[in-house]
C-alpha positions in Angstrom: 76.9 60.2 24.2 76.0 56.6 24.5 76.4 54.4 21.5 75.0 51.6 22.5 71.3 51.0 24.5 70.3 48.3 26.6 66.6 48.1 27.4 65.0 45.4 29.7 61.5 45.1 29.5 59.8 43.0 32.7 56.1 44.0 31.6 53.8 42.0 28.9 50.3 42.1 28.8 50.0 42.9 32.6 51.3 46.5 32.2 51.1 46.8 28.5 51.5 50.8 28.7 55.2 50.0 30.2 55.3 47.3 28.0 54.8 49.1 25.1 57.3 52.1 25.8 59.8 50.0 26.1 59.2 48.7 22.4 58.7 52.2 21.0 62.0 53.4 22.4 63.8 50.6 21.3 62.6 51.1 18.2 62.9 54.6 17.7 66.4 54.1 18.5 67.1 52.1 16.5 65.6 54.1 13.7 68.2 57.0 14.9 71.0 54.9 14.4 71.9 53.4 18.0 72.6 50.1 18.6 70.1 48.3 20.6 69.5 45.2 22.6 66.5 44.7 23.9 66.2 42.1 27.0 62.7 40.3 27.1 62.3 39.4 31.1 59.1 38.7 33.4 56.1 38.9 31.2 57.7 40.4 28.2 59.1 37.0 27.8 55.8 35.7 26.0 56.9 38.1 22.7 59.2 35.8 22.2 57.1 33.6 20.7 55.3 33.4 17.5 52.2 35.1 17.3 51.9 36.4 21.0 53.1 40.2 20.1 49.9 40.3 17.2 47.4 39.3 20.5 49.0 42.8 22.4 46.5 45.2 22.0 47.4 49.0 23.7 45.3 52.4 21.6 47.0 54.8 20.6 50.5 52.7 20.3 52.5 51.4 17.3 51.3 47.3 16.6 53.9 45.3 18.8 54.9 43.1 16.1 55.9 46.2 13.7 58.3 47.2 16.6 59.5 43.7 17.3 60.5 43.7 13.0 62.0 47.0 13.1 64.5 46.4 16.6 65.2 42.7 14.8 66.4 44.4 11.4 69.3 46.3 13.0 69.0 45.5 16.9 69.2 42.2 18.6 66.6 40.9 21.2 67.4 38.6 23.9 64.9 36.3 26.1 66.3 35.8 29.5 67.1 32.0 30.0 65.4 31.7 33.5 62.7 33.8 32.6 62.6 31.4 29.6 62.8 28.1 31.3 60.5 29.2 33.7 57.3 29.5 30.7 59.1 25.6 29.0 60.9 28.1 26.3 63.4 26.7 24.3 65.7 28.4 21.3 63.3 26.0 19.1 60.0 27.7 20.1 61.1 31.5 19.3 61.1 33.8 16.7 63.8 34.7 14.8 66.2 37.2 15.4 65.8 36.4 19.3 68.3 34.6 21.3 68.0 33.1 24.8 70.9 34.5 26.8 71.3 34.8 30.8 72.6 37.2 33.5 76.1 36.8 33.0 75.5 38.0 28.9 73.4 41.0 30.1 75.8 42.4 33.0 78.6 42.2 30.1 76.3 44.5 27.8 75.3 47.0 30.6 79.2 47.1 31.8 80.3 47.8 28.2 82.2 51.8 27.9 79.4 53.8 26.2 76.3 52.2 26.9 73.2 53.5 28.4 70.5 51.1 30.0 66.9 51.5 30.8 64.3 49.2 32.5 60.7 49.3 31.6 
């Protein structure tokens, strides 16, 4: 069994069902005791910012910034640097607990012996 679990989330607002299960599975797992790193790409990139994850809105789905405080407390959450540059994000502008980290940073994670990874 995996010990570790990358998750990549490419949705925000504009598939905020996909966007959402990526959240409530990295959460969840983190609440079971895996180690998570959660990878905020596309869209999802937004979150990184204050106040952005209180405007997502889905029924029926945990608030995004409960999730966002729950993966932080034990997990780590990464904004992709070109997805970052791309929206005039700097390491200044996020919350914290999130780190801006590129493609090179995420391969090594995904490559890692027991890790699992999943893409939302």
């Amino acid at each position: 069994m995996a010990n570790k679990l990358v998750i990549k989330v490419t949705a925000g607002a504009d598939a905020p069902e996909r966007c959402s299960q990526a959240f409530t599975v990295a959460a969840v797992a983190v609440a079971s005791g895996v180690e998570v790193s959660l990878w905020l790409t596309g869209e999802s990139a937004w979150f990184a910012l204050p106040g952005r994850a209180a405007e997502f809105e889905l029924p029926h789905a945990a608030p995004l910034p409960d999730l966002i405080e729950s993966i932080t407390a034990a997990g780590r959450i990464t904004l992709c640097t070109q997805c970052a540059a791309r929206r005039e994000i700097t390491e200044k502008d996020v919350i914290e607990g999130v780190r801006i980290a590129g493609a090179q940073v995420f391969v090594s994670e995904v490559m890692a012996d027991d890790v699992r990874a999943l893409v939302y």
